[in-house]
N, C-alpha and C positions, 0 to 999 in steps of 0.2 A: 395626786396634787392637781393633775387639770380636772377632774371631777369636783371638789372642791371650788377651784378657782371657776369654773363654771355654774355652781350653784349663788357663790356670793356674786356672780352677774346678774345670776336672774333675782335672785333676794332685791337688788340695789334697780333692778328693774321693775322691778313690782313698786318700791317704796317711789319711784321715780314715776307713776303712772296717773293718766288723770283719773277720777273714778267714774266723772261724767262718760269721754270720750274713749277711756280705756288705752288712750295713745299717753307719750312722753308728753310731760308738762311742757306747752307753751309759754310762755310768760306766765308760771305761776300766780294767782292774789291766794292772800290766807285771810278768812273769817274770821269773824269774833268768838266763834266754838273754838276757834285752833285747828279746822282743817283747809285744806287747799284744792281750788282749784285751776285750771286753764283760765285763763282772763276770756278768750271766745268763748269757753261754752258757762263760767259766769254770768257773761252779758244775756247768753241764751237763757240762764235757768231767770235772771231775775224782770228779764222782759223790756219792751219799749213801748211804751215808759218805763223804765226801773220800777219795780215795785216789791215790797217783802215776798220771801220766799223760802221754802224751806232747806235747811242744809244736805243734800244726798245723804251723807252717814250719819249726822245724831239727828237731824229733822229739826235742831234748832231753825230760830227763823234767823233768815238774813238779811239787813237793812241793807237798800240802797244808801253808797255812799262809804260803808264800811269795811270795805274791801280794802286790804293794803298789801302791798305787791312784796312775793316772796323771794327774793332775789337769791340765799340759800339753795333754795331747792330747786330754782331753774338752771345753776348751776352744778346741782347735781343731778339734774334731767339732761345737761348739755354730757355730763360724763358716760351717762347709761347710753347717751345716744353712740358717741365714741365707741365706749365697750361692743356695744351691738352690731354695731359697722365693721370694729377689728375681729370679731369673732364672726363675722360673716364671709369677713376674709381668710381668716384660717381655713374655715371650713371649705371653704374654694379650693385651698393648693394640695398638689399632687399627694399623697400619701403609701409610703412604703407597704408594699402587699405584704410580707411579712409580718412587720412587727404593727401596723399600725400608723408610723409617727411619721409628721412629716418630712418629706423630702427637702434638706436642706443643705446637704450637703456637695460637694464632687468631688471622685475621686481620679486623679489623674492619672496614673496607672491605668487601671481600667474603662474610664472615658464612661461613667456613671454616676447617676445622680443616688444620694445616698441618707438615711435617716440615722442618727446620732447610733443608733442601737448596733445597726450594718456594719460603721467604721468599729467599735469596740468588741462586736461579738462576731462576725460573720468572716468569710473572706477576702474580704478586704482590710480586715485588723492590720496596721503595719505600713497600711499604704499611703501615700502622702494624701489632701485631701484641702480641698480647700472649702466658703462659703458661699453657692449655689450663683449668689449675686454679685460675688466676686467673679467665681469663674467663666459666669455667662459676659461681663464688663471684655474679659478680659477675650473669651473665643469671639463675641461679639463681632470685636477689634482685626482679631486673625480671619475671619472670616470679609469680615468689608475689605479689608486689603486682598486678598483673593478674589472680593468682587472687582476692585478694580481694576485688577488683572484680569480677569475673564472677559470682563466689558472689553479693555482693549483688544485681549485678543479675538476678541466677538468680531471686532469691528474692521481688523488686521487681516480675519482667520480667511484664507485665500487658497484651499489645498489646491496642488498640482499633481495629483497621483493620476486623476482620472486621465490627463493630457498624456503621462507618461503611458500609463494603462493602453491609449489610442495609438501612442506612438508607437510603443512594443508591438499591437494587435497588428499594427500598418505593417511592422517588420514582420512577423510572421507570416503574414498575407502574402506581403512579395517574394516572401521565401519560396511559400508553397508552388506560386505560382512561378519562379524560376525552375523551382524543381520539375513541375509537369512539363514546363514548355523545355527543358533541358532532357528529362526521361523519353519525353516525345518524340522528339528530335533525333536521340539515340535509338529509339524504336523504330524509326522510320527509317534510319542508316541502317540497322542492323535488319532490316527486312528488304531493302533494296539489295543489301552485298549477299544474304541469304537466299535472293530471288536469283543473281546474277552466278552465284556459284551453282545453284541449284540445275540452274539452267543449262549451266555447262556437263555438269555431271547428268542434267539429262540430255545431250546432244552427243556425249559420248555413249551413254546404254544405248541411245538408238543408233548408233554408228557398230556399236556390239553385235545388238543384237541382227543387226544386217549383214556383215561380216560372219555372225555365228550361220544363219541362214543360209548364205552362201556356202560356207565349208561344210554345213550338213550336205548342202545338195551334192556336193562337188565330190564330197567322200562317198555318198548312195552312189552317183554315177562310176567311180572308180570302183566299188563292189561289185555294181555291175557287169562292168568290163572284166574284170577278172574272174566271175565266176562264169561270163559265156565264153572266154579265148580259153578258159582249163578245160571245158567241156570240148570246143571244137578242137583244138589241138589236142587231148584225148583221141577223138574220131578224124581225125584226119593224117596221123602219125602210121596208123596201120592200111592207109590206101592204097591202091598198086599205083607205080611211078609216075604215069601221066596223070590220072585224077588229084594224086598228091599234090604234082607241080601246077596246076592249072589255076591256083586260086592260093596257093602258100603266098605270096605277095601281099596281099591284103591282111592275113594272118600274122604276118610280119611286121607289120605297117602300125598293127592295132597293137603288139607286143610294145612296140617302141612307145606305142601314145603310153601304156599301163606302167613301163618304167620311168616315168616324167613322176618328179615328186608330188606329192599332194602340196599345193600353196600351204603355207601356214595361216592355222586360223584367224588371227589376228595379225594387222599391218603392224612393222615397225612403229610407225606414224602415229597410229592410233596408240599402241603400247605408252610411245614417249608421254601423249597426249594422258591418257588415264593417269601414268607414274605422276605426271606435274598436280593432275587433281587432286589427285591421292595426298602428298603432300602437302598442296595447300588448304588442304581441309584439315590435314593436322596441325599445321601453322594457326589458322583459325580456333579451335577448339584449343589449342594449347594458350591462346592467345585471351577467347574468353573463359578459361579457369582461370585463368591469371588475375582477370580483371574481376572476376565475382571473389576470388580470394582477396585480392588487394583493398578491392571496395570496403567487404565485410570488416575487413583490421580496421579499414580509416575510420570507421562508425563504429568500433569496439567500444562498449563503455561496459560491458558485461562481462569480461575476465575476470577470473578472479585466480588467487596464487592459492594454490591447495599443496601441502604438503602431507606425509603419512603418520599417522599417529603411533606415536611407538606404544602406549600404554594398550591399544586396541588390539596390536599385532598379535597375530599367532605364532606360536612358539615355533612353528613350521617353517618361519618364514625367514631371510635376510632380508633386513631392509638398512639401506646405503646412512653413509652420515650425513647426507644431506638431506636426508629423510625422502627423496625423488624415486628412486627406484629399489623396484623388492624382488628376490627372487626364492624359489624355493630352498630351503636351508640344507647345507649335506647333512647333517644330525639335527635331533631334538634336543631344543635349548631349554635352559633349563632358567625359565622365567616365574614370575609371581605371578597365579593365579587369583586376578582381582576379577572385580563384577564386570571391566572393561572388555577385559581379553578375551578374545577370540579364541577357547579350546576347540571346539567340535568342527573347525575346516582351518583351512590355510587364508584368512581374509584378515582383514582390516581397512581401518575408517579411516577416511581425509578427515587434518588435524579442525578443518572449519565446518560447523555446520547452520544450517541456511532455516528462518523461519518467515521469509517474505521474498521478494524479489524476483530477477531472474538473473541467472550466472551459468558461465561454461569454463569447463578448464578442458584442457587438451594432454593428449596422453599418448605416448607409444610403446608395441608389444613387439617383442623378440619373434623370430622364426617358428618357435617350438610352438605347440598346441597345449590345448588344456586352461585357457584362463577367461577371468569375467570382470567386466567393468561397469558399473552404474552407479546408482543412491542406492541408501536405505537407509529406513528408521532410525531412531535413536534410540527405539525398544525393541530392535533387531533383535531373535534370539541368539547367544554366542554362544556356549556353550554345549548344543548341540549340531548335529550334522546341517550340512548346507541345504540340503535337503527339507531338512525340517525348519528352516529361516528363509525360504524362498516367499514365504507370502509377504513377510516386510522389507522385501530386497525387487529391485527391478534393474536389469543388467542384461547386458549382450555377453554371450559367452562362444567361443571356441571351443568345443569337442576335441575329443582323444582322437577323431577321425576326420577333422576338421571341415567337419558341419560345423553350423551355428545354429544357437539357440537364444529366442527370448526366455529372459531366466525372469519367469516370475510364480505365480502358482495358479494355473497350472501351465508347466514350461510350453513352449509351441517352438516346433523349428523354422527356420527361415531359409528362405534362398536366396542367396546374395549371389551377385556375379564378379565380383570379385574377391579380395581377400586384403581390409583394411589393415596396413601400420601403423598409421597414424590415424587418431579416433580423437572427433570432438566430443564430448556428454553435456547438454545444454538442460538448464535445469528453469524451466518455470514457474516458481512455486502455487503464486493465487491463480494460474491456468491448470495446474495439474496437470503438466506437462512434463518427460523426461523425453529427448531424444539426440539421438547417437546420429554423426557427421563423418563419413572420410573427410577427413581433415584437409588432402592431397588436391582432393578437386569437388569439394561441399556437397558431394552426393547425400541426401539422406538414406540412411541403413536402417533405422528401425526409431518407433515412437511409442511409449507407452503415454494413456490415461489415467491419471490417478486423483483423487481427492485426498489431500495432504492436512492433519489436525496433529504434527509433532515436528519437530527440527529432522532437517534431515540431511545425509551427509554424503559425500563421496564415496564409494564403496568398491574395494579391488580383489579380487579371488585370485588363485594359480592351485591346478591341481597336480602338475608334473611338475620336474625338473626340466631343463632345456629351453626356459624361455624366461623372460622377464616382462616387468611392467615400467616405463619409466617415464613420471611424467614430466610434462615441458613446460619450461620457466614463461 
């Protein structure tokens, strides 16, 4: 049909055409032959002065004068003109890559411009759909009301984030800066009371060690003494009467000086003086554990509640109904062997496991020996010996002879100088960090390095009977 109707354009544009100028008739005239020309290029063909001339198509001649205006046909050059203009305008507007046809539709659903073919054949069949120059009238409208929205708030728009942004930075600022001139200040007390104890404790070593001094000499002069009055009263015991008595007085004299006690080596005085240092250096030390404990809780944001996973546990094991504490079981229970559970040792997983962050939970162990606390994997092996699951496990463990071991692969022993109850496990995941805390006075006991690419979770071992794990709420 538009093929068609594009042919009887150009048909009606031909019969519409001067023959002179090849354009749309101007003001038609028609000749006495019966053909027509543009009245301009009439005047052209027949000259000035007018003069006869020949007709372009049949070569008749044509008088001046004879010319009479085709009004017909300029009205049907005025229509070709029309036609030509609207089909130059079709030819402008957008056209569906698809089918070809023009874009005239919208579909509101979609928010697409649409060709007749789109809405009956395509995915949009179904969809409401209105007329291109309806719908554009009508977003036009939604659209200029949003502008004049936007304009005011153009003209309104006044953020205040960045002042608050300044404000905050100012609060932080004078944070910092109370903190250092606060920490400063405490550093400079704790290095004068430091320097003033220290002082003491070194006024009394040097009071020691002068005193010690002294009763070394005092004791050598008394060995002295006694091994020369054994010898000469040895050789003087067997003399005849008068050589005997001649000089036994002095002999005498010096017996008396050798039974005089030895001073003791340290004054009362001094004794009191050490006893009071002594305890107040424990006062101090008892005083900053206290305060590095207390500090660490009031900045605590990294607790976290870890409880025991029973699906994990090994059949070895009790673990409490509150899920806190496990000990080793008097008999083998007689559980289901899922892919979770722990056959091949006595362990199990805290019920949370951690894939970012940093967290510590706090934990306490019984008297007995034999137990391990740390992470591990989420693809931990279970099922075999602990032995053979040490490379996805990282843990402080207590020995059958209560050594301690870093339990990782390959284990290493440690030397610890004491013997924690209480145990923090601080877990830093994007540092790859685990490390273990006496809990009692924030010692650190051990630290491993690790690169972490899996969740990873709390992890508790017991290889005897006689002790427990129990952690703390």
């Amino acid at each position: 049909m538009a093929r068609a109707l594009q042919a009887l354009g150009e048909q009606l544009q031909a019969e519409a055409t001067c023959p002179l100028c090849l354009e749309l008739f101007s003001r038609p005239v028609l000749t006495a032959c019966g053909h027509s020309l543009c009245s301009p290029c009439a005047q052209v063909l027949l000259g000035s002065p007018p003069r006869p001339a020949a007709c372009p198509q049949c070569r008749a001649t044509v008088e001046p004068g004879s010319l009479r205006p085709n009004f017909p046909l300029g009205a049907v050059a005025e229509l070709a003109a029309a036609l030509e203009e609207a089909a130059g305008e079709e030819a402008k507007r957008p056209r569906c890559s698809e089918h070809g046809e023009a874009l005239e539709l919208f579909c509101q659903s979609c928010f697409q411009v649409l060709c007749p073919r789109c809405r009956e054949e395509g995915p949009h069949c179904g969809h409401r759909t209105r007329p291109a120059e309806e719908a554009a009238k009508i977003l036009r409208e939604t659209l200029q009301s949003n502008l004049v929205f936007l304009e005011k708030e153009k003209e309104e728009f006044n953020p205040k984030g960045e002042s608050r942004i300044n404000m905050l930075m100012g609060t932080v600022a004078s944070e910092q800066q109370k903190l250092r001139t606060a920490f400063e200040q405490l550093q400079q007390f704790l290095r004068e009371q430091e320097g003033a104890l220290l002082a003491q404790l070194d006024g009394a070593h040097a009071r020691l060690s002068e005193q010690h001094r002294e009763y070394t000499c005092r004791v050598s002069e008394r060995g002295t003494l006694l091994e020369e009055l054994v010898e000469e009263i040895q050789k003087k015991r067997d003399q005849p009467a008068v050589e005997f008595l001649m000089d036994v007085a002095g002999i005498l004299d010096r017996c008396v000086e050798a039974k005089v006690p030895v001073p003791d080596p340290v004054s009362s005085e001094l004794q009191r003086t050490v006893s009071n240092l002594c305890k107040t250096s424990e006062r101090v030390l008892a005083v900053l554990g206290d305060f590095r404990v207390d500090l660490l809780s009031k900045m605590d944001t990294e607790r976290v509640k870890v409880l025991l996973d029973l699906e994990t546990a090994s059949r070895y094991l009790t673990i409490s109904s509150d899920c806190r504490t496990l000990q080793i079981a008097e008999g083998w229970q007689n559980l289901s062997d899922t892919p979770k559970r722990f056959t091949g040792s006595a362990s199990v997983l805290g019920s949370q496991g951690f894939t970012a962050g940093r967290h510590y939970w706090e934990l306490e162990v019984g008297d007995g020996n034999n137990w391990a606390v740390g992470v591990a994997l989420e693809s931990v092996q279970r099922k075999e010996s602990l032995m053979m699951a040490m490379e996805k496990i990282w843990a402080l463990r207590m020995d059958w002879d209560r050594s301690y071991t870093a339990l990782t692969m390959p284990p290493a022993p440690l030397s610890l100088q004491e013997e924690p109850r209480r145990i923090r496990v601080h877990l830093d995941y994007e540092a790859g960090q685990v490390t273990f805390y006496n809990t009692d006075n924030m010692q650190q006991l051990l630290q491993f390095k690790v690169s972490f690419s899996e969740k990873v979770f709390p992890y508790f071992w017991l290889g005897l009977p006689g002790t427990y794990i129990k952690l703390r709420s």
